[in-house]
N, C-alpha and C positions, 0 to 999 in steps of 0.2 A: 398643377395643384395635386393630382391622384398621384405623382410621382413623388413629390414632397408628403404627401400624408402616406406612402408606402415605407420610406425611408423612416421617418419619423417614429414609424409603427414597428420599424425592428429594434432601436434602440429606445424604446419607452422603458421607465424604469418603474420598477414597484416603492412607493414611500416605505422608508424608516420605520416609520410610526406603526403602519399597516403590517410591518415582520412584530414589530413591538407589543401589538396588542395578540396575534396570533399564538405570541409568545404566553400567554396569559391562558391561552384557550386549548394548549398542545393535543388533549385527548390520550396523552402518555400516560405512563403511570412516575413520577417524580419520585425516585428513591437512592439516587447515587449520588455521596458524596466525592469530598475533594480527592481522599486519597482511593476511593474507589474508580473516579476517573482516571489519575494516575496507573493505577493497577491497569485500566483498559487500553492506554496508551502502550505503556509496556508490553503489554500484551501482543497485542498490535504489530509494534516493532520487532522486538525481538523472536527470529524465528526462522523461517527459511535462508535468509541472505546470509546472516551468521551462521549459518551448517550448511552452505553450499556455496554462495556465491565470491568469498572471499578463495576459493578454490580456482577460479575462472580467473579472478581480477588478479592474485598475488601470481600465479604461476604462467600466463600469459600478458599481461598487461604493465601490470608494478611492480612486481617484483618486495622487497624489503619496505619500500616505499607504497605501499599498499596502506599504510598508517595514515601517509599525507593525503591519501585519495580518500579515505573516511574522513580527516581534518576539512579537506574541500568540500564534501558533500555534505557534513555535519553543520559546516556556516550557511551552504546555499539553506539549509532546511533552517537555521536557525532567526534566518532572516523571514523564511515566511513566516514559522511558526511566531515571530513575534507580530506581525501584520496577523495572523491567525486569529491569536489573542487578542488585538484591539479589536476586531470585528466581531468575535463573538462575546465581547462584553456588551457592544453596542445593539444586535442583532442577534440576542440567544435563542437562536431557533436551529432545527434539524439540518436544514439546506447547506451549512458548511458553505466551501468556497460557490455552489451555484447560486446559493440565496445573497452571499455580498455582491455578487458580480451582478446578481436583478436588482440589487439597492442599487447601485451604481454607474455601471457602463452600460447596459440595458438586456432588452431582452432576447434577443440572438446571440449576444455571448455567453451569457446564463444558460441556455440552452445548451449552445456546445460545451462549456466546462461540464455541467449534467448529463452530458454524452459521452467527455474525455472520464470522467468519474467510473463509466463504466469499467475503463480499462483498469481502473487504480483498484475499485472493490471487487467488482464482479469477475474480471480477468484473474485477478492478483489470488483473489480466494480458490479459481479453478486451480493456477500453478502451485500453490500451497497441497489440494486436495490430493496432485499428483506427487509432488515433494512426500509429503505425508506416505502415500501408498508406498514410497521407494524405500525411505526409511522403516516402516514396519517389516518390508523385506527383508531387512539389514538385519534388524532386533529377529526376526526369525530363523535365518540364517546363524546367528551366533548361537541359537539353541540347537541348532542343526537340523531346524524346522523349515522345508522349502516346499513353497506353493508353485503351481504347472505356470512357465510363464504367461503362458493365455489367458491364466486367473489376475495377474498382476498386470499387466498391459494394453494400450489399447489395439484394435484392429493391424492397425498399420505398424506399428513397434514392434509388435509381435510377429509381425512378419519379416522383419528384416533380423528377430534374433531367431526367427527359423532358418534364414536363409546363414546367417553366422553359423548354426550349427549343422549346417548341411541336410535340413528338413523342409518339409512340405510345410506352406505354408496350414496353420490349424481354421478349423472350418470355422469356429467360433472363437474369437477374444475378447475380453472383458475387461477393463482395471477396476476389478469387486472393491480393492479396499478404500480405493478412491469413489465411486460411487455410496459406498456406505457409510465412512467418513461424511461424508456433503449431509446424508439425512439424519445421522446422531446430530451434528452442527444443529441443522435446520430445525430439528426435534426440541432441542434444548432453547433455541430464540424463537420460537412459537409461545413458548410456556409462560416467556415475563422478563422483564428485563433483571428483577431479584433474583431469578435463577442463573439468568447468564451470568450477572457477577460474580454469583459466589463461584459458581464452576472457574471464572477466569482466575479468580484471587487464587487458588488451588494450583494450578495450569501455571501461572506468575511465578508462585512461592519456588514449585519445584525447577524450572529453565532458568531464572534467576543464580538460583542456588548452582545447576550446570555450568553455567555461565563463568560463574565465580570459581569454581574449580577448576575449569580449564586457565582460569587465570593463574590462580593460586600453585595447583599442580603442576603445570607448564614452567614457571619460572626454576624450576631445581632441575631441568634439559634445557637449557638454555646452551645457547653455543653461538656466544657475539660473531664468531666470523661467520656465521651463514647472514649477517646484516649486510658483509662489505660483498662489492660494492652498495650501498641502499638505496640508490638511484641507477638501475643497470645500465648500459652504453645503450641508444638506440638503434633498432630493428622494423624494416620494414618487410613484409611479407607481399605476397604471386598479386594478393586483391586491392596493395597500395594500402593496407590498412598499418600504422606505427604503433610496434611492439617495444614498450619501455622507454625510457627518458622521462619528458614532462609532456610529449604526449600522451605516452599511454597511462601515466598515472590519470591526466585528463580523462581518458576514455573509461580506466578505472573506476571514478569517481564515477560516470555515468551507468557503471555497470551494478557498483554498493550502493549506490541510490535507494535503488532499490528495498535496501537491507530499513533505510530509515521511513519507507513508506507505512502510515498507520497512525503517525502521531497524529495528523489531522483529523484521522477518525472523529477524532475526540470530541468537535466539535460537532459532529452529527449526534451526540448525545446531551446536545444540551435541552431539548423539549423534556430529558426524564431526569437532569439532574435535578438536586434540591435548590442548589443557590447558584445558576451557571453564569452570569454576569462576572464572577468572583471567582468559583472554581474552575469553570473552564479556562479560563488563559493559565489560571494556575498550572491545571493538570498538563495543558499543553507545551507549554516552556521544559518543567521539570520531567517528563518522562523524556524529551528529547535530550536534556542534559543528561540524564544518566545513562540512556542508552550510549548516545555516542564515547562517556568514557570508558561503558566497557568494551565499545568494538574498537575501540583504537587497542585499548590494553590485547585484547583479541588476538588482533593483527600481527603485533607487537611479540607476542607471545607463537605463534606458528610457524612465524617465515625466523623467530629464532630457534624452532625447536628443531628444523629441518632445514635443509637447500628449498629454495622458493620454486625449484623447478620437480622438484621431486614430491608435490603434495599432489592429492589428488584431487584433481577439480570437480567431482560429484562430492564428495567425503572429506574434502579438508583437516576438518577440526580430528577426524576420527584416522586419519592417515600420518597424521603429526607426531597423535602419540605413539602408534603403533610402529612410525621411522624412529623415535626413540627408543623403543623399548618397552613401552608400559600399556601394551594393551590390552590388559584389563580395563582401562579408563575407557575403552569404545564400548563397552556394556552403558556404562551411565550417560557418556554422551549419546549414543543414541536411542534410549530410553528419556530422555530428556528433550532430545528432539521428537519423537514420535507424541510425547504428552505436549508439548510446547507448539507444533504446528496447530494445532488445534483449537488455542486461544486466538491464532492469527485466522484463522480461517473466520472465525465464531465473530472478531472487530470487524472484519472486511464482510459479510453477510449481515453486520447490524448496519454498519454504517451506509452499505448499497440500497436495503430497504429504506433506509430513513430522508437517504436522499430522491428518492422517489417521490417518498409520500409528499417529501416538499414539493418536487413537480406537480405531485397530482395535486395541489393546494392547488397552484396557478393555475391550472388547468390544462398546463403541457401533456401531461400524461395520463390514462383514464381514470375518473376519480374513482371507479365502482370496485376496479383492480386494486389500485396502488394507493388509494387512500383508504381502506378500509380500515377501519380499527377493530378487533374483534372484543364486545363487550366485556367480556370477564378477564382475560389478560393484557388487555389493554397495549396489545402491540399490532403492527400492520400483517397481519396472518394471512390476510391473500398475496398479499407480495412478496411474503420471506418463502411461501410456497413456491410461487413460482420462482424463485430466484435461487431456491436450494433446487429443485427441480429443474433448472440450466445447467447448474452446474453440475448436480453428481452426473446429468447424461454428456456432459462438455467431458468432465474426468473422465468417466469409464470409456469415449468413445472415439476421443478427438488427442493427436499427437499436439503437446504443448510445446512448442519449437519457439525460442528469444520472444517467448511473451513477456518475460519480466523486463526488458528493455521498452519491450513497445509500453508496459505499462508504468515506465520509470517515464516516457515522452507525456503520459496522459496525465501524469503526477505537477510533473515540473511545470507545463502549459497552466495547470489549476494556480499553483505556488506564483507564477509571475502573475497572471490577472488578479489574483488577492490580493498583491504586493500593491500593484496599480491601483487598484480597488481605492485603500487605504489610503493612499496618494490625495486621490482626487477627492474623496469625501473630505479629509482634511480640507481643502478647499472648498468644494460644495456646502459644506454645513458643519462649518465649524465650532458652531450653537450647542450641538449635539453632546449629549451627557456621557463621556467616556470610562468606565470605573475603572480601564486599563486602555494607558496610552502606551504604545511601542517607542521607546528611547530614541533620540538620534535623527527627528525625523526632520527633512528628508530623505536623510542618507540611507537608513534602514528599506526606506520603502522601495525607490529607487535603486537601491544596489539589488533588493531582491530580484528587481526584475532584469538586471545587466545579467547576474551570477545566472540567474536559473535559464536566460535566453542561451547564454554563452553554455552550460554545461547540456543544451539541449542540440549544440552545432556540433558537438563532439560525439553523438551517437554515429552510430552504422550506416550508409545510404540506404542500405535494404531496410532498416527499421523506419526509415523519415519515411519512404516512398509507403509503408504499410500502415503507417501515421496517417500519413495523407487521406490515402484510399478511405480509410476509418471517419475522417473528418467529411470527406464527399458526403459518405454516408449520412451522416448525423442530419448535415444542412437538409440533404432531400428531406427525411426524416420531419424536418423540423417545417419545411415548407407544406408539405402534403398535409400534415395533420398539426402539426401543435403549434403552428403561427396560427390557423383559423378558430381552434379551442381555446384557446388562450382565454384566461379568465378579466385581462386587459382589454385583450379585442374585443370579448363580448360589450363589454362596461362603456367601449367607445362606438358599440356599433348600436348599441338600445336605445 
């Protein structure tokens, strides 16, 4: 019987109703409309993966065909985001895919997906803070402004470009501009969610506008034969891993993932939107459409402007035009990136506090820390503290090596139990007042979760096996402390 009421007790679920009325009571401050969610999505997405990772995937992986592997990763994401959207019409609260997954399959998964979130917000914002540092390099260099690598690096990077240039390793390294990036970020989501807006709308306006110029500009270098072949012959390399064909566009796909990670955010904003029932699915659908038609056009544009083997996989977009000819255009591109990582940092640090404070609601997590609201700005100010305070000491100290893969695994894992999520509430409670149903179903629900299983078998072995380790973690995690606080346990043990 304790073994039945143990089991019982991992997968209890929090009622509907109970996110419903929380939803009434958020303690946020409600001020974002549709198209300023919108704006936060974009934000969100567009950003690092587009000025660096199309770099990785087009010149090693896909080659020409790097367009199809944004097509493949643009469905996988289109499919959750529309399970996204029926759930946060239902469910307009902070918790994003942990709180559908506690409506639904219960409380041990909810947990881990609030574990695997880590990697999506709080990992994804570190590699941003790092991306960010590299590029301000970049923009300082082109003034012929250069900082001591030790300034720009962490401990250990720094030592191997001492050991590159034939020096002693330096007694102190630091990557300053990544740590000080984290607490301008942290700074500005302290103050209100009014302030973060507008800063992102700003931040949007001008990478947008980038964006569109590399489009725009790009097509008058255009040179159709660097497309043929657009599906290269395939290559296997020393580690058995396949280079090009419709493998590696697959493994591609799991490497731009990444690029699409953020639109979910969106739904961690729905305790401060005004009307989120309505505008969150909106913002969620519509910022994923329009991103992915600019990365296809992107893609599209790069591996025509140059041989797909001769861009550079740090620098991409900014190596493209400068194999053409026109490198003036790497001022505004990376000026555009240096303002642009910033709104991606600023979504992944809102979104990571917000899913917290829904833990700490449950009781997973401590309510004194991570549910705190501080009274006149009415945002979680002990959690964004500690949480910009990880990460600028993660940036300035710690070498960020295929974190964006491990956190394209903690992304995808969320997208399929959403997908599921969806599923089975249709089933369970069909009664339930939907103001946005996802088309197609059950095809929709269930393909998200074949698409996003399958694009998560095509990652790396060393990135599954550091998945893994991460998930150990979580369970212990979840056993020692937040199955006994649980705001469930307690209610079943009084």
């Amino acid at each position: 019987m304790a073994q039945s009421n143990f089991w019982q007790s991992l997968f209890r679920t929090k009622p509907v109703e109970a996110y419903q009325k929380e939803a009434e009571q958020t303690g946020l401050r409600r001020a974002l409309g549709r198209w300023s969610l919108v704006s936060l999505g974009i934000g969100a997405i567009i950003g690092g993966g587009i000025f660096t990772l199309t770099g990785v995937a087009a010149k090693l992986y896909a080659g020409p065909a790097l367009a199809i592997s944004f097509v493949l990763a643009g469905f996988a994401c289109l499919l959750a985001a529309l399970a996204y959207a029926e759930f946060s019409s239902i469910v307009p609260v902070e918790g994003s895919a942990y709180a559908y997954s506690y409506a639904t399959v219960g409380e041990i998964v909810a947990w881990f997906i609030g574990w695997n979130l880590i990697l999506e917000y709080m990992m994804g914002a570190t590699t941003v803070a790092v991306a960010w540092s590299g590029y301000l390099e970049k923009l300082l260099h082109l003034f012929n402004l250069h900082l001591p690598y030790w300034l720009t690096n962490d401990p250990f990077t720094a030592a191997k470009k001492a050991q590159e240039l034939g020096e002693a390793a330096p007694a102190f390294a630091v990557n300053l501009p990544g740590f000080l990036i984290s607490w301008v970020v942290t700074g500005i989501l302290l103050r209100g969610i009014k302030e973060t807006a507008s800063t992102n709308n700003i931040i949007v306006f001008i990478k947008v506008g980038a964006v569109l110029f590399v489009i725009l500009a790009g097509l008058f270098y255009l040179n159709p034969d660097n497309w043929h072949p657009f599906i290269p012959a395939p290559e296997t390399d020393e580690a058995g891993n396949v280079h090009y064909g419709w493998a590696g566009i697959f493994t591609a796909a799991t490497i731009v993932f990444f690029a699409y990670i953020g639109f979910d955010a969106v739904s961690t904003q729905a305790g401060e939107a005004i009307n989120p029932r309505k505008d969150v699915p909106f913002a969620i659908i519509a910022s994923l459409l329009i991103t992915t038609v600019l990365y296809i056009a992107v893609s599209l544009v790069l591996t025509g402007m140059v041989p797909y083997k001769e861009l550079d996989e740090r620098a991409p977009v900014a190596s493209a035009f400068a194999g053409a000819g026109v490198g003036w255009a790497t001022y505004i591109i990376t000026l555009a990136a240096v303002a642009g990582l910033i709104s991606v940092m600023m979504v992944m640090l809102l979104g990571q506090t917000r899913i917290f404070l829904a833990m700490a609601k449950d009781g997973l997590l401590p309510k004194s820390l991570f549910g705190y609201i501080h009274p006149t700005y009415k945002t979680p100010f002990r959690s964004t503290l500690l949480v910009g305070g990880i990460i600028s000491v993660t940036a300035a100290f710690v070498p960020i090596v295929n974190v964006s893969e491990l956190t394209s695994l903690g992304t995808l894992l969320a997208f399929t139990l959403v997908s599921l999520s969806v599923f089975i509430l249709r089933i369970k409670r069909p009664d339930l007042e939907r103001p946005y149903k996802a088309p197609l179903w059950p095809l929709v629900s269930l393909g998200g979760v074949a698409v996003n299983i399958f694009l998560m078998s095509q990652a790396r072995k060393e990135n599954l096996r550091a998945f893994a380790i991460w998930a150990v973690i979580g369970l212990m995690v979840y056993f020692l402390y937040s199955r006994r606080q649980s705001a469930l346990q307690r209610k079943a043990t009084d």
